[in-house]
C-alpha positions as CSV (number, residue, x, y, z in Angstrom):
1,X,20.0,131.1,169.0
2,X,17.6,132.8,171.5
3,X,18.3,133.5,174.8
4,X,15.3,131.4,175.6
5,X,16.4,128.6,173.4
6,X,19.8,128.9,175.5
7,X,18.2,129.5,178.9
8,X,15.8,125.7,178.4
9,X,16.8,122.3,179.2
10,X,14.9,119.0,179.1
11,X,16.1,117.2,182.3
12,X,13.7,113.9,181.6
13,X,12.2,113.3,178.5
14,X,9.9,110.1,178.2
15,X,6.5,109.4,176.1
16,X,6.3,105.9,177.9
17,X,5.5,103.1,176.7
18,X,2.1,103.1,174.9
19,X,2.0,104.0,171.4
20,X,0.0,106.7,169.6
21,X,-3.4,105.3,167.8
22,X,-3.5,105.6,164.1
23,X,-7.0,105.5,164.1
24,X,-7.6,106.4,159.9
25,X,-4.9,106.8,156.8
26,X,-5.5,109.0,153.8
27,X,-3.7,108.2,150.6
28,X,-2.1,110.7,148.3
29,X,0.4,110.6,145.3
30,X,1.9,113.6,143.9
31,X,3.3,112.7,140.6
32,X,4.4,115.9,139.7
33,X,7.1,115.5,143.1
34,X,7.3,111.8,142.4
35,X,6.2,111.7,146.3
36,X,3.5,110.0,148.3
37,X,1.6,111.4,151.4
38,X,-0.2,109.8,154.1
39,X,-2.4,111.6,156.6
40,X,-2.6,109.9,159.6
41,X,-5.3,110.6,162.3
42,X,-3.5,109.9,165.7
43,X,-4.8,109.6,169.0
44,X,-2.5,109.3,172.6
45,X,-3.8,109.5,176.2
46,X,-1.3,108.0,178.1
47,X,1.2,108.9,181.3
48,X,4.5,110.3,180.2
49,X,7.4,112.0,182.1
50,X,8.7,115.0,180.9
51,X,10.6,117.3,183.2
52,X,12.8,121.3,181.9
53,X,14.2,123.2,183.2
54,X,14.6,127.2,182.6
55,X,17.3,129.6,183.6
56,X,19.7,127.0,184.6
57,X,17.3,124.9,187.0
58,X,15.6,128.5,188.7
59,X,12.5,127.1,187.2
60,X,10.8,123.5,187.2
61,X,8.1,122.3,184.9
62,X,7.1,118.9,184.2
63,X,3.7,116.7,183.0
64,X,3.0,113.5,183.3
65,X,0.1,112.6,181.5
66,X,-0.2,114.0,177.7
67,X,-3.7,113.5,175.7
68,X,-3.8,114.7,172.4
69,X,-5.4,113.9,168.6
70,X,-4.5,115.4,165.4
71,X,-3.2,114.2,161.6
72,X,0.1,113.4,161.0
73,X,1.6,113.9,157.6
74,X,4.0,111.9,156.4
75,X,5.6,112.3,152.9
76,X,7.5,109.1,151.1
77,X,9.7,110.8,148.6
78,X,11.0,111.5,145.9
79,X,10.4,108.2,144.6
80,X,13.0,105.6,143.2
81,X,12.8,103.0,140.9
82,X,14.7,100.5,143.7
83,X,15.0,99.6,147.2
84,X,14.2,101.7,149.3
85,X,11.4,103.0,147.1
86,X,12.0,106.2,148.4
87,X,14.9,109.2,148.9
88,X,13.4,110.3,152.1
89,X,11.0,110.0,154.7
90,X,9.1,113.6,155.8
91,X,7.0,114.1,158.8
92,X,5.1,116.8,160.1
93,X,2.0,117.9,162.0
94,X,-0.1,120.1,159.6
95,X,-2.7,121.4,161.9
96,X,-2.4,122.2,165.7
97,X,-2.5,118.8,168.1
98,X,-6.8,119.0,170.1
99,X,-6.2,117.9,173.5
């Protein structure tokens, strides 16, 4: 692990209480993977609180508004032939957030 890695702490960590927009879904099935793939466009602009610390409380950073939009991916897969539908659920941000 990194010194930096070792060095970081979250002391509060909350994204409040209003949820991210999912403001369009794209639709994709790989059948060679037996998966499925949504892209989501999300949208947030809300107050949080988010507070770390580095090298052991020396240094205080926090935010408490975050604003951001970007796609989501999300990959359903592989696929069953029962419930749940689906081995696993796989989710990642493909492209860097725009605040």
């Amino acid at each position: 692990m990194s010194i930096f890695l070792r060095l970081f702490r979250f002391l509060e960590f909350d994204l409040g209480e209003k949820p991210p927009r999912i403001t369009a879904v794209r639709f994709h099935r790989r059948t060679e993977n037996r998966q499925i793939v949504l892209d989501l466009d999300i949208s947030f602009d809300g107050p949080i609180e988010v507070e770390v610390a580095l090298f052991k409380r020396f240094l205080k950073l926090g935010a408490n508004h975050a604003e951001l939009r970007g796609t989501a991916r999300v990959i359903l897969g592989p696929l069953l032939d029962e419930i749940p539908l689906f081995g696993a659920v796989t989710w990642y941000l493909p492209d860097r957030p725009v605040s």
